[in-house]
matplotlib code that plots the C-alpha trace (Angstrom):
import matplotlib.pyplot as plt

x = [-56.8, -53.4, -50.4, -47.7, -44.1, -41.5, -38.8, -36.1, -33.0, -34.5, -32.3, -35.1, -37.4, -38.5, -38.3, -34.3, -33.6, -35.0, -32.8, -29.9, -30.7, -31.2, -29.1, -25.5, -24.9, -24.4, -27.7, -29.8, -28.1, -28.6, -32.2, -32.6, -31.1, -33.1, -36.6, -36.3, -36.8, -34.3, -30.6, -27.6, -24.5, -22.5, -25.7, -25.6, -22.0, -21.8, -24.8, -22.5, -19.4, -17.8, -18.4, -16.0, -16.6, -15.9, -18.6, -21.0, -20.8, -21.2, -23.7, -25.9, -25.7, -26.0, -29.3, -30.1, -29.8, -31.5, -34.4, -34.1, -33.7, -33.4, -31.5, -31.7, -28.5, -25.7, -22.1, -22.9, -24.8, -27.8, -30.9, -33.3, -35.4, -39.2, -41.9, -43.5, -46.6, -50.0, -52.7, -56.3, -59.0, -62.6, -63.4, -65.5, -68.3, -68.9]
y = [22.2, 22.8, 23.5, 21.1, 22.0, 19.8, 20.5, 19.3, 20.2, 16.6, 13.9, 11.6, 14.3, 12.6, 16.0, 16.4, 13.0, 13.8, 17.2, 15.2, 12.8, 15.6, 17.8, 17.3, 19.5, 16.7, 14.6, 17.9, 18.1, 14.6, 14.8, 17.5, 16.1, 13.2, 15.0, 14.5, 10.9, 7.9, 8.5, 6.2, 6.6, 8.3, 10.8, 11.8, 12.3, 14.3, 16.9, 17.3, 17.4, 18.9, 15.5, 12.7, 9.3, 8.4, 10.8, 10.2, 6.2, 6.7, 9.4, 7.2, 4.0, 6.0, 7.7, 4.1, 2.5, 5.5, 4.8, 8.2, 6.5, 3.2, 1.5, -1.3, -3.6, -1.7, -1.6, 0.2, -2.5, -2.3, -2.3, -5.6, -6.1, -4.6, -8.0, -8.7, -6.9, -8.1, -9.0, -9.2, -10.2, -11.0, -14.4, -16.8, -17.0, -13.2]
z = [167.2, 169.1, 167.3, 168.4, 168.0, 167.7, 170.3, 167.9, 170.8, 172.1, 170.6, 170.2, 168.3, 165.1, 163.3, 164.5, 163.1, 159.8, 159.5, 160.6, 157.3, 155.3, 156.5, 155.2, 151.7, 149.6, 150.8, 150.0, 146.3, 145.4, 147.0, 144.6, 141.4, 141.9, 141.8, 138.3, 138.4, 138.8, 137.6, 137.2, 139.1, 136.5, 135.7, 139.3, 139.0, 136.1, 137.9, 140.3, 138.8, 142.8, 144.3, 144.4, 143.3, 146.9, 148.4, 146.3, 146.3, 150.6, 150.4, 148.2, 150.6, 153.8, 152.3, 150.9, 154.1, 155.8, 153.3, 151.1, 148.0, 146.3, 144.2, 141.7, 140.8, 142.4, 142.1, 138.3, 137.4, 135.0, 136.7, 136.4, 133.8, 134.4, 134.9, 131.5, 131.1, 132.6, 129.8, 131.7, 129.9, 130.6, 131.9, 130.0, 132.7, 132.5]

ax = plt.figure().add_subplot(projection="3d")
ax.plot(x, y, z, "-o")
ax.set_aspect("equal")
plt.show()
């Protein structure tokens, strides 16, 4: 097998567009806060306590839009509630 590598100089390499993402300092810190599992907006804020409210409301939707991470309810919002739970059962003709 031949080991490819990327030329990532090329604008259209797919590995330089994923560094671009990824790239900027507060992307990499949010990235990295997040690992952790789903936060609110004021959590994230209080990690990184450097960040403006300004910053870090753009970094999240640029990284939303760019399809890093998601959101639920926005704007501070609560999240929606989670679907009732599925109850399975076995069927009559079994």
């Amino acid at each position: 097998m031949m080991l490819v590598i990327p030329d990532v100089l090329e604008a259209s390499c797919a590995t330089r567009q994923a560094l671009e993402r990824l790239a900027a300092k507060w992307r990499v810190l949010l990235v990295y806060a997040l690992l952790a599992g789903p936060q609110r907006h004021a959590d994230l804020r209080r990690r990184l306590p450097d960040i403006t409210q300004k910053v870090l409301t753009e970094t999240l939707r640029g990284m939303q839009a760019d399809g890093l991470v998601e959101g639920g309810g926005g704007g501070g919002a609560a999240p929606p509630p989670p679907p009732p739970p599925l109850v399975l059962g076995v069927t009559r003709s079994a």
